[in-house]
N, C-alpha and C positions, 0 to 999 in steps of 0.2 A: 658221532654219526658214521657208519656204515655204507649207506647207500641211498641215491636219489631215485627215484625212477618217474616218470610224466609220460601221463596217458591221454591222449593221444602223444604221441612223440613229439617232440619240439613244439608244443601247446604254451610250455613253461618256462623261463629260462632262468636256472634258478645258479647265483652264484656267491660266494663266501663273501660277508662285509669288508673282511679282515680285520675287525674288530669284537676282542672277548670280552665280556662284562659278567664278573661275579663266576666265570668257568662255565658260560651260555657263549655259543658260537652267531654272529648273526650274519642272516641271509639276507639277500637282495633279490626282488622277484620282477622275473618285466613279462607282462601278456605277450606270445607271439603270433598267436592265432587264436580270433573270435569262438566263442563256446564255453562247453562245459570241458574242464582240464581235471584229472586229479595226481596230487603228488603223494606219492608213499615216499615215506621215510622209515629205514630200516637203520636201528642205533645199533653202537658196538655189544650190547647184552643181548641183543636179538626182538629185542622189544618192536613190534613193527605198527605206525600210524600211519594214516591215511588223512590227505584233507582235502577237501573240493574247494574248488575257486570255477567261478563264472568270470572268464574273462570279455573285457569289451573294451572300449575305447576309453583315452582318457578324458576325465572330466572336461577340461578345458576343449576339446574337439568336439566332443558331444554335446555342448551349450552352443556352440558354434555351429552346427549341422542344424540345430533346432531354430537356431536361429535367423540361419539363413531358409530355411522352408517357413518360417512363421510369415517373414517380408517378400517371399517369391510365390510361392505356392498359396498360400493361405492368405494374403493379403486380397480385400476384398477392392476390389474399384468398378464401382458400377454407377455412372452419376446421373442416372434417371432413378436411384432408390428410393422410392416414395418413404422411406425412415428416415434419411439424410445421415444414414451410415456410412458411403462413402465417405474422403479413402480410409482404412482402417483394417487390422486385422482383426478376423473374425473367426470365433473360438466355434466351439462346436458340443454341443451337449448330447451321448450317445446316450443316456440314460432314456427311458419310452417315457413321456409326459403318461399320467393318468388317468383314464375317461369318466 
């Protein structure tokens, strides 16, 4: 490998494993900023890739966000409900019923 380049700048933080396998070099990638990032890779023959990565949160933080809005936000408590849905969260269906 030649050269890294990441667009937007510092989107990607892309650094060597320090471990070879088979004469394949590996990388370690960490998201640094939300979006669309892309990395070119220009190897020592001149062969040059491109790869897109969508960066975003990590899993673990993102189950955690949803989750804390499902029991704050979206939790229903209303105890005159003539359903006797309270307390409960309550989901939402955007799809148009049919007439």
């Amino acid at each position: 490998m030649k050269k890294l380049d990441v667009e937007p700048a510092g989107a990607i933080e892309v650094s060597a494993s320090g471990s070879t396998e088979h004469g394949w070099q590996r990388y370690a990638l960490r998201g640094k900023q939300w979006g669309r990032a892309r990395l070119t890779i220009t190897y020592a023959d001149g062969l040059v890739e491109t790869v897109q990565y969508r960066v975003m949160k990590p899993e673990a933080e993102a189950v955690d966000d949803m989750g804390r809005f499902l029991f704050t936000k979206q939790w229903f408590d209303q105890k005159d409900d003539p359903f006797h849905r309270s307390p409960s969260v309550m989901s939402y269906d955007a799809k148009p019923t049919p007439s």
